[in-house]
KOLSELUM-803839 format. One line per field, with one value per residue (C-alpha): chain; x, y, z; residue number from 1. Coordinates in steps of 0.2 Angstrom, whole numbers, always signed. Example, Ala and Ser with C-alpha at 12.3 -4.5 7.8 and 13.67 -1.06 7.14 Angstrom:
BEGIN
c: A;A
X: +62;+68
Y: -22;-5
Z: +39;+36
k: 1;2
//
This chain:
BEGIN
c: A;A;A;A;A;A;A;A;A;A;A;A;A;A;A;A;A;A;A;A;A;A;A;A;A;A;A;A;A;A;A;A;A;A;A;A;A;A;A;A;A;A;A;A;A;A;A;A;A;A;A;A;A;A;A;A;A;A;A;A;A;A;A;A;A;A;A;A;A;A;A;A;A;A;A;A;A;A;A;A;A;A;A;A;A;A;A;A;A;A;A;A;A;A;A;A;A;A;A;A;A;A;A;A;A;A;A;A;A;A;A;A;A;A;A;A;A;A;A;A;A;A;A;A;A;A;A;A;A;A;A;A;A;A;A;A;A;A;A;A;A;A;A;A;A;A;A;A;A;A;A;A;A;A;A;A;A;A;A;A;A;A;A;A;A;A;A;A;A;A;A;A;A;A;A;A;A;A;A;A;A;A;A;A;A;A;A;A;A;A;A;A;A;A;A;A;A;A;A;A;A;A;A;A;A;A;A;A;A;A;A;A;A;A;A;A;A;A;A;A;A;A;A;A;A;A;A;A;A;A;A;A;A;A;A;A;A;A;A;A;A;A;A;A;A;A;A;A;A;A;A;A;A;A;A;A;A;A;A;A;A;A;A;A;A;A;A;A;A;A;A;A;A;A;A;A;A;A;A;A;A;A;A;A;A;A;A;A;A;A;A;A;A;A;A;A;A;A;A;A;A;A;A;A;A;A;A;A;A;A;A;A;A;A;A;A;A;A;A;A;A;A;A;A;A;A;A;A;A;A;A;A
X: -62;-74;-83;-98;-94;-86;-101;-109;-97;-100;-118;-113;-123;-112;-125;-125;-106;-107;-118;-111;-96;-102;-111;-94;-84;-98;-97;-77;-80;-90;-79;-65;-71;-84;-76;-57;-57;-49;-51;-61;-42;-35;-48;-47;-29;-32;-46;-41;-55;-57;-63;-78;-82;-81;-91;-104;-102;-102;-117;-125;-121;-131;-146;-146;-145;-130;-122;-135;-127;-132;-127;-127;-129;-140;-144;-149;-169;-164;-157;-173;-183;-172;-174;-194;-195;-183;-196;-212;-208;-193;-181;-161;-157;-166;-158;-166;-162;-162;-175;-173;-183;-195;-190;-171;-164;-172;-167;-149;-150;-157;-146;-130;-137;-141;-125;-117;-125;-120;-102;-103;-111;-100;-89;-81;-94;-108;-122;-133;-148;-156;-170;-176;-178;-176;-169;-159;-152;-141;-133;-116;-115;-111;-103;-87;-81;-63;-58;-60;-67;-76;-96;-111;-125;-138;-154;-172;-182;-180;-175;-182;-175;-179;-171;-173;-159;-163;-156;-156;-159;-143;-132;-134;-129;-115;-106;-109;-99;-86;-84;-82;-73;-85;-98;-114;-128;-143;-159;-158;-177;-189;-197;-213;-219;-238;-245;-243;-238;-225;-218;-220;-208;-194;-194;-190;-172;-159;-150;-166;-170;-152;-151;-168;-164;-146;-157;-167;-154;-146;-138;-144;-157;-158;-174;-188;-207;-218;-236;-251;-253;-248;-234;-227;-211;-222;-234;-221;-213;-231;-229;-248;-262;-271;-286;-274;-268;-285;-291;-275;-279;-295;-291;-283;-262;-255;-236;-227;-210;-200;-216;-226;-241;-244;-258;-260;-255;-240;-246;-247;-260;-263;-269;-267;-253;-244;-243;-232;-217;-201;-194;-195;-212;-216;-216;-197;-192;-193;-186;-169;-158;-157;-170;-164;-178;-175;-190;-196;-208;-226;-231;-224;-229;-244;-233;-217;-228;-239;-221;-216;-229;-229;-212;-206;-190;-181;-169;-175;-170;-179;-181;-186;-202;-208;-199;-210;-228;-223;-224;-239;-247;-239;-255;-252
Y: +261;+256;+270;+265;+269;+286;+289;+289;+294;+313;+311;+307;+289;+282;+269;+263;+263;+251;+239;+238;+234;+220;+214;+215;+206;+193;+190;+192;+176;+164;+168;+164;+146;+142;+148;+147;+132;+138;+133;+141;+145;+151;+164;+169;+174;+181;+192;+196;+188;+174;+156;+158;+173;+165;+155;+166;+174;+160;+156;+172;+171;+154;+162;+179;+170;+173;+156;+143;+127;+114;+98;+91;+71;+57;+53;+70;+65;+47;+59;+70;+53;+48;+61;+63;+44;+43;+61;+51;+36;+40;+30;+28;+24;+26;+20;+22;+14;+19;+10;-8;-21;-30;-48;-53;-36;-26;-41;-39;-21;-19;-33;-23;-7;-17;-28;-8;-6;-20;-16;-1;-8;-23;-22;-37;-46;-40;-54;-53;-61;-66;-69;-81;-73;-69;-53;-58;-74;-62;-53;-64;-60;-42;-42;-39;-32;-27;-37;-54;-50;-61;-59;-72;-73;-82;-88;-79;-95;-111;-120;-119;-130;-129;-130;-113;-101;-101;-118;-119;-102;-107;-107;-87;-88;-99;-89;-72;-79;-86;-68;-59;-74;-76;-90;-94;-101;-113;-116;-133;-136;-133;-117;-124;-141;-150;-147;-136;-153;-157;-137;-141;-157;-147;-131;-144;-148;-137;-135;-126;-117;-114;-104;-97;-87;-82;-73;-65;-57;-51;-34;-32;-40;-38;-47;-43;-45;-57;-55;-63;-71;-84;-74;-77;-88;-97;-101;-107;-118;-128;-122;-112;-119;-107;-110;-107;-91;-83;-87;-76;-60;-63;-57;-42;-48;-37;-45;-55;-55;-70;-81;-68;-62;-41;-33;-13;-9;-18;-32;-49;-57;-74;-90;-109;-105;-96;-113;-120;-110;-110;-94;-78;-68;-51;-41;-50;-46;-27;-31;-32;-13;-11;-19;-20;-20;-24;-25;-15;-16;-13;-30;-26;-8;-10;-24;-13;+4;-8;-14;+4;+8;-6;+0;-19;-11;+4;+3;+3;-4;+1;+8;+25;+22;+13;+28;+40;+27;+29;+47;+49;+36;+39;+39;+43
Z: +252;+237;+226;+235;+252;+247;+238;+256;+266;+255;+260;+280;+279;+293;+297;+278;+276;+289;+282;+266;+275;+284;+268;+256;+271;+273;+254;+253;+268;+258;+243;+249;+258;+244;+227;+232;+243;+260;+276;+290;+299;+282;+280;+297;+297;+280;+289;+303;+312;+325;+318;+326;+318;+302;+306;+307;+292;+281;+289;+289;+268;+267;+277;+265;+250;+245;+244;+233;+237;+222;+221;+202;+200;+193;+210;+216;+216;+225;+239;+240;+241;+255;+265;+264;+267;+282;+289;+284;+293;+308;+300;+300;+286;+266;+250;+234;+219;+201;+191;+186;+179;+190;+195;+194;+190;+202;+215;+213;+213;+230;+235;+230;+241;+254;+254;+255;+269;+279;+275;+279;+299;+299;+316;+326;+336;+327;+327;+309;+305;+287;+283;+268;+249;+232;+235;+251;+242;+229;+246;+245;+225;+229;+249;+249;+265;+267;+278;+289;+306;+321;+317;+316;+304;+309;+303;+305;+301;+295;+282;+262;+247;+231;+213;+208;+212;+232;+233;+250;+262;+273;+259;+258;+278;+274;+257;+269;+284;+271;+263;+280;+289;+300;+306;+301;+315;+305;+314;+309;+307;+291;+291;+290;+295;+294;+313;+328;+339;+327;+329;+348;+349;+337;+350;+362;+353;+361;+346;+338;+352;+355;+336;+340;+355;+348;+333;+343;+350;+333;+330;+314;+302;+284;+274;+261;+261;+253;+246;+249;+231;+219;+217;+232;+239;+252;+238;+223;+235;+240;+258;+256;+245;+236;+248;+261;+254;+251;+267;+274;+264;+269;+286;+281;+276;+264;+267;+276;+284;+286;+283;+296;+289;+294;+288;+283;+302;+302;+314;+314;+309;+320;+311;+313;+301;+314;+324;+311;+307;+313;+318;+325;+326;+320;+337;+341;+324;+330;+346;+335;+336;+316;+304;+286;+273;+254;+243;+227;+213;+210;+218;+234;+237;+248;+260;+261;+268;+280;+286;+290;+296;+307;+311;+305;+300;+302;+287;+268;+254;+238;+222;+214;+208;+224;+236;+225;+228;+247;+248;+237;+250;+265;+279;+298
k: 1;2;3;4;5;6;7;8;9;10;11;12;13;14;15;16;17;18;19;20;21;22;23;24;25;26;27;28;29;30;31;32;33;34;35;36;37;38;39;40;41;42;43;44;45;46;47;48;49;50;51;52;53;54;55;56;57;58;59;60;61;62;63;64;65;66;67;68;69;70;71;72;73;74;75;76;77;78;79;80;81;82;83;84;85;86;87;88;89;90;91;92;93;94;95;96;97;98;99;100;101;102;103;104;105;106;107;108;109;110;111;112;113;114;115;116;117;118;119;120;121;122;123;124;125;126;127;128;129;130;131;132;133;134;135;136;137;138;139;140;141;142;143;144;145;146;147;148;149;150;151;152;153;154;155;156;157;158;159;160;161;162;163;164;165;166;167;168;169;170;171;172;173;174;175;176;177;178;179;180;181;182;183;184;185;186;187;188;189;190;191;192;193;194;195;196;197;198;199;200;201;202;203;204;205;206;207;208;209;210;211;212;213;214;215;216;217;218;219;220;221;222;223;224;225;226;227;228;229;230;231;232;233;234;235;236;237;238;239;240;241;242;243;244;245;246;247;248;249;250;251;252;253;254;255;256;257;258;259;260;261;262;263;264;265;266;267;268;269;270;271;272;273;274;275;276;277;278;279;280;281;282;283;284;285;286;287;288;289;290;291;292;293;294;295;296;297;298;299;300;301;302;303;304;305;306;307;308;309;310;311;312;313;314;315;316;317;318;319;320;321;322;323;324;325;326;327;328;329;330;331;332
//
């Protein structure tokens, strides 16, 4: 017996003898599975106790105080942000990035998180679809799943071509279903064509619709969001005139996904615009199980909390300094 205990056993403490005793034993417990590394079994038998009563003890040490677990890392603050973002907002999944300059740094950065995350969910059978961007078109640079396995990537939208480096929004499809050994399924259409009549005759082509309908029912969607400015894609590739453009933030959009205009609730905003893309619509976007959502940077803040608002997506991609802007702006 320790010199404490004797101490007041002579002064016939019985009730205090007693306690101590509990307290050493539940300190002796969290010892020996915190500091020396031992199983709950091992201190059990060591003990003399059941499992379950370990149990009990190392979790009665955590609720007194006298366990601190810490957790020491660069990334320790990422985690925090993580965790109050997926609270604010019900999401599954949050990845925060570490800080990267805006524009192509930034893009690949979030494309190697989220290129992690689709690993990481990648099972036979599994039907993705991507949606057209900067960000989304560095995916295949950083994808490298273990193995070859039967799964489909398919396309969100329409068709973009350009000389700069999204040469063409299937070739992203096409290098992802190379890396995992799996096909790629194009809407074989533009994205965005001249008149709602001339939308109407290509959703008649069965191959289109086809595509369409195998993307709404996709396992998985990963994609970014655009802005309502010069800035963005839809803009730089002459698909909206400025006129066009203002007229659209006009009626409230704050971002769009996959050429979907939202504005601060997360809704779609309907225009003659609408009429003329190719592709799936905001409300069967969120139809699909998990919604994968890659964007950062100052530009973007105000589109990427409208969209999780709107519930748009219920995965995030994104780095530290806009996770810390969505808290400090988080609304109900």
């Amino acid at each position: 017996m320790n010199p404490i205990n004797k101490s007041l056993l002579q002064n016939n403490n019985l009730t205090a003898v007693e306690e101590t005793d509990k307290s050493e034993i539940v300190v002796r417990a969290a010892w020996l599975y915190f500091m020396e590394g031992m199983t709950q079994e091992e201190i059990a038998r060591s003990l003399g106790f059941s499992r379950i009563k370990v149990v009990r003890l190392i979790k009665e040490a955590r609720e007194k105080g006298i366990v601190e677990i810490k957790v020491q890392s660069p990334i320790t603050e990422n985690l925090r942000l993580e965790g109050e973002i997926r609270s604010l907002h019900q999401l599954t999944e949050v990845v925060v990035t570490l800080p990267e300059e805006e524009g192509e740094p930034l893009n690949k950065v979030l494309a190697w998180a989220a290129a992690q995350i689709l690993e990481r969910r990648l099972r036979p059978g599994i039907k993705i679809g991507v949606g057209l961007g900067r960000t989304t078109s560095y995916l295949p640079d950083f994808f490298t799943p273990h193995k070859h396995m039967d799964c489909t990537f398919i396309s969100l939208a329409g068709g973009l071509n350009s000389r700069e480096r999204i040469d063409s929004s299937n070739e992203t499809l096409l290098k992802l279903s190379k890396l995992s050994g799996g096909a790629a399924k194009y809407i074989y259409a533009p994205f965005l064509v001249s008149s709602a009549n001339i939308r109407a005759a290509i959703m008649q082509d069965k191959a289109v619709e086809s595509v369409i309908e195998q993307a709404k029912k996709t396992d998985l969607a990963i994609f970014s969001v655009g802005t309502p400015d010069n800035f963005a894609l839809l803009h730089q590739f002459n698909l909206i005139t400025t006129e066009e453009m203002a007229e659209i933030r006009s009626m409230g959009a704050l971002g769009d996904v996959i050429g979907r205009f939202f504005d601060r609730s997360g809704q779609e905003i309907v225009t003659s615009y609408n009429d003329r893309v190719i592709g799936l619509t905001i409300d069967e976007l969120r139809a699909v199980p998990d919604r994968i959502l890659v964007a950062g940077g100052p530009k973007k803040h105000a589109a990427i909390l409208a969209a999780l608002v709107g519930k748009v997506a219920n995965i995030l991609v994104t780095d530290i300094g806009t996770a810390r802007w969505l808290i400090e702006n988080a609304r109900v």
